[in-house]
C-alpha positions as CSV (number, residue, x, y, z in Angstrom):
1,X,0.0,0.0,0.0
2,X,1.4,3.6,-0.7
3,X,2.0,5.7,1.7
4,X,0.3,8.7,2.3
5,X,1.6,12.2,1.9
6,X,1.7,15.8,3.3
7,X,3.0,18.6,2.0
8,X,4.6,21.1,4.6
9,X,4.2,24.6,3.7
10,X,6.6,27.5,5.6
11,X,9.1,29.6,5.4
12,X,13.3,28.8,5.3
13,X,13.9,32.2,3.5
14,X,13.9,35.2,5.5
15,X,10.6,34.4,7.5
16,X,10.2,37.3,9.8
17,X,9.1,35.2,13.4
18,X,8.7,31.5,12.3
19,X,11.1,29.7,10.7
20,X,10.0,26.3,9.3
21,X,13.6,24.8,9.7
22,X,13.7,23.4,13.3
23,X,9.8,22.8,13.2
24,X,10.2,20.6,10.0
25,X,12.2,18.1,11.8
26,X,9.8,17.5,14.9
27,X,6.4,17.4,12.9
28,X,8.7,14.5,10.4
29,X,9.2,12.9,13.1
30,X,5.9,13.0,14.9
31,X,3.9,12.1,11.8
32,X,6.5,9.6,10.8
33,X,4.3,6.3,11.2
34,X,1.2,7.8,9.4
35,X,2.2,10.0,6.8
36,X,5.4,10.8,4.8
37,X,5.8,14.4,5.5
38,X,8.2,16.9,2.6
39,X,8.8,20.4,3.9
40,X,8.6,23.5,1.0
41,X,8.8,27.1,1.4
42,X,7.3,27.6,-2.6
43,X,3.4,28.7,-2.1
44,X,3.2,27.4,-5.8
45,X,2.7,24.1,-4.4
46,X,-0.9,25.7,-3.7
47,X,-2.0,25.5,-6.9
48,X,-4.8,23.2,-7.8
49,X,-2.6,20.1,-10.2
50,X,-0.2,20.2,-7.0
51,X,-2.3,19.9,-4.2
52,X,-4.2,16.7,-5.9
53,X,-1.3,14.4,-5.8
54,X,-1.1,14.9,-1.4
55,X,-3.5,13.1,1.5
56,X,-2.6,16.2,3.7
57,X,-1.7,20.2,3.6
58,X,-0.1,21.2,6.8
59,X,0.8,25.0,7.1
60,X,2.7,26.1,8.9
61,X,3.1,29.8,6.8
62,X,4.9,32.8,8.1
63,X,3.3,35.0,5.2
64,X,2.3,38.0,7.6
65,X,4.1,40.6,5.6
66,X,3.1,39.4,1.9
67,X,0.0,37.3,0.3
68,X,-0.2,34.1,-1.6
69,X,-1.4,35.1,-5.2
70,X,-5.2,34.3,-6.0
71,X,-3.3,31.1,-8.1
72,X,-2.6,29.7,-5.0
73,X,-5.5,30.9,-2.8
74,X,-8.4,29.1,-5.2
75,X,-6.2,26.0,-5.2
76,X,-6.4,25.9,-1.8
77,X,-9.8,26.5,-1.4
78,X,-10.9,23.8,-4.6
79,X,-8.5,20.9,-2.6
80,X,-10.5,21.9,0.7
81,X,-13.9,21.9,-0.5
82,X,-13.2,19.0,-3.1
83,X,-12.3,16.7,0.1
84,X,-8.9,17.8,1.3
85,X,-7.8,17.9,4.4
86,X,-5.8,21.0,5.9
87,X,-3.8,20.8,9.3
88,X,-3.4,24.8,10.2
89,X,-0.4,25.2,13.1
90,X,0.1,28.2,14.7
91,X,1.7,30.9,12.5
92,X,-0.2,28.9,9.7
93,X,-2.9,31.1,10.3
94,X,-1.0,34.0,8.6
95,X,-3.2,32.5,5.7
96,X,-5.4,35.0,6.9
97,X,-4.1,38.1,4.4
98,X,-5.7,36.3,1.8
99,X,-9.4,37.4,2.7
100,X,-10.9,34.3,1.1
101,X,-8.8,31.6,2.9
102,X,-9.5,33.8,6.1
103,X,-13.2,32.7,5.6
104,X,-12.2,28.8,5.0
105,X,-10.3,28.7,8.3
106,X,-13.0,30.5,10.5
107,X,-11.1,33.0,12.3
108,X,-8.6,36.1,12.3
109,X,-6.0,36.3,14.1
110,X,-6.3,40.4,16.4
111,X,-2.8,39.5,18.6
112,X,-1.3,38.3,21.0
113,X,0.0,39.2,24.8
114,X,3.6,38.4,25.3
115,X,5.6,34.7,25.2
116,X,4.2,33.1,28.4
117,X,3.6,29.7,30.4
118,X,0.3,28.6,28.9
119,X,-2.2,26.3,30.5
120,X,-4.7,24.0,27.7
121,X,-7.7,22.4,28.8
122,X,-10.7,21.2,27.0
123,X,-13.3,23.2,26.1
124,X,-16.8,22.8,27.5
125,X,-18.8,20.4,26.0
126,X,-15.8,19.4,23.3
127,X,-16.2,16.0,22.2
128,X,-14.1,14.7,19.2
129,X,-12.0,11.8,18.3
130,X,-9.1,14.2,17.7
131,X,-9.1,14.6,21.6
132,X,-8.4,11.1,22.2
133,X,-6.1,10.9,25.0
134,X,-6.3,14.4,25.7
135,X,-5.1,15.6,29.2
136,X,-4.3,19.5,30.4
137,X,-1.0,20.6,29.4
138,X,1.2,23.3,30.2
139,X,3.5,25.3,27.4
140,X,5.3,28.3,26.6
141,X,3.7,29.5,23.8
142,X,2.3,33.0,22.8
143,X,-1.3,33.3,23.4
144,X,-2.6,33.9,20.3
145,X,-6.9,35.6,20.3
146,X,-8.9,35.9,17.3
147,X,-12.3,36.6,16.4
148,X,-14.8,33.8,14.9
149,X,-16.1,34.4,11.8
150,X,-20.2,33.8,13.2
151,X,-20.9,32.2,9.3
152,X,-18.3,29.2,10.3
153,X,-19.6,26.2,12.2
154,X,-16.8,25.1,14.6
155,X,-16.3,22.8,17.2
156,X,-13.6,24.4,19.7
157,X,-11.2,21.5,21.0
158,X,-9.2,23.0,23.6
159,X,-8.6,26.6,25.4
160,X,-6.4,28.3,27.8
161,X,-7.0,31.2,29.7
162,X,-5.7,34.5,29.8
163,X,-6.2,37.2,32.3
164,X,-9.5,35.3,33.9
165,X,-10.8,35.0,29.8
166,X,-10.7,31.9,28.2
167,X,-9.6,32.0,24.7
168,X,-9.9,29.2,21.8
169,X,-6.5,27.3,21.2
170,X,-7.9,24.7,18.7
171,X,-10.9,24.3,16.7
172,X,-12.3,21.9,13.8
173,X,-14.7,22.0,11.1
174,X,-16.0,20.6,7.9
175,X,-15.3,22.7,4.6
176,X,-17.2,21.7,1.0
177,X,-16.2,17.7,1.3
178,X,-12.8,18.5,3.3
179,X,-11.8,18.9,7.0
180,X,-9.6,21.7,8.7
181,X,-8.0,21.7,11.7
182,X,-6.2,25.1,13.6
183,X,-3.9,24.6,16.6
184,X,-2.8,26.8,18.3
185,X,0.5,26.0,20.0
186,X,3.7,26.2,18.2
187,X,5.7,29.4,18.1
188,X,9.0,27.0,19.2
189,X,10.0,23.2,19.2
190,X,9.2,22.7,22.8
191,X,5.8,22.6,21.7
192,X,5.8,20.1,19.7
193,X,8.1,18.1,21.9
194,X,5.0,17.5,24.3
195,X,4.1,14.4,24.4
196,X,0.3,15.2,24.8
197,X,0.6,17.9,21.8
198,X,2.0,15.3,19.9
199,X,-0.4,12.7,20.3
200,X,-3.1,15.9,19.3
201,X,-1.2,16.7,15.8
202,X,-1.3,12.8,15.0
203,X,-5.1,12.4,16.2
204,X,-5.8,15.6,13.9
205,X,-3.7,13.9,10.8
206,X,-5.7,10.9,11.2
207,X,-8.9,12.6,11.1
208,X,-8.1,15.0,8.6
209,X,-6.5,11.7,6.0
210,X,-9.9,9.3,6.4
């Protein structure tokens, strides 16, 4: 049987907070016994004849300062909706300055208080398989907020809390025929070297590749 694939989309050249080089060698790694995982900083793997030949698009984007071309945006969009799955990891999100993929991933980024100790727990009434083994876990992270596009159904997987508020850190929802996940954690390697964020990322792969 083949194995699947995932294209990993960031940024090695100049990426002004995230660079995809360290980050690249843990998600390998903790996706190695479900999915063959290839790392590229070109957005032209976006477009449409690219995006057909992969199980998975995981990004992991640190496009703040620029957009991806409306090329790349409606493939994208046509994998999604046609029954793609799209794993969105913390800068990732920077998909956002593209106004239509804002709308596919439910929510904008607004900010985010300074690096801190984070605390994750499970949002009320959350019940997915992606949460399979899911205990509270503590991070460093920065606490990124957003605003919920109200048009999106979501179901929000997991939270933390910040100055007595609690704030989404992961959500999932259906897309056209395809799935998206966003989490949250991830601004350095010690996230992803958590065993319990780990075992998230490979639920989220699983559910976002059946």
């Amino acid at each position: 049987m083949n194995q699947k694939k995932a294209i990993l989309l960031g940024d090695y050249t100049n990426p002004p907070y995230h660079p995809l080089d360290a980050i690249e060698h843990e998600l390998v790694e903790i996706l190695k016994d479900q999915i063959k995982v290839v790392a590229t900083e070109d957005y032209d793997i976006l477009q449409a004849d690219n995006l057909n030949k992969i199980n998975l698009c995981i990004s992991y984007t640190d496009c703040w300062n620029k957009q991806v071309t409306s090329g790349q945006a409606a493939g994208l969009l046509s994998y999604v909706s046609g029954g793609g799955g799209l794993l969105v990891l913390h800068t990732g999100i920077s998909l956002q300055n593209k106004y239509e993929l804002l709308q596919m991933m439910g929510a904008k980024f607004i900010g985010h208080p300074p690096f801190q100790e984070l605390n994750f727990e499970i949002a009320p009434a959350a019940e997915h398989e992606i949460l399979d083994g899911f205990e509270p876990f503590t991070v460093k992270d920065e606490p990124y907020q957003f605003e919920f596009d109200p048009f999106t159904e979501k179901m929000v997987l997991f939270e933390y809390t910040y100055e007595n508020q609690r704030w989404p850190a992961a959500w999932v929802h259906e897309y056209g025929l395809g799935r998206i996940v966003y989490l949250m954690p991830g601004h350095t390697v010690a996230a992803f070297q958590n065993p319990i964020y780990r075992r998230i990322i490979q639920n989220s792969a699983k559910w976002l590749t059946q």
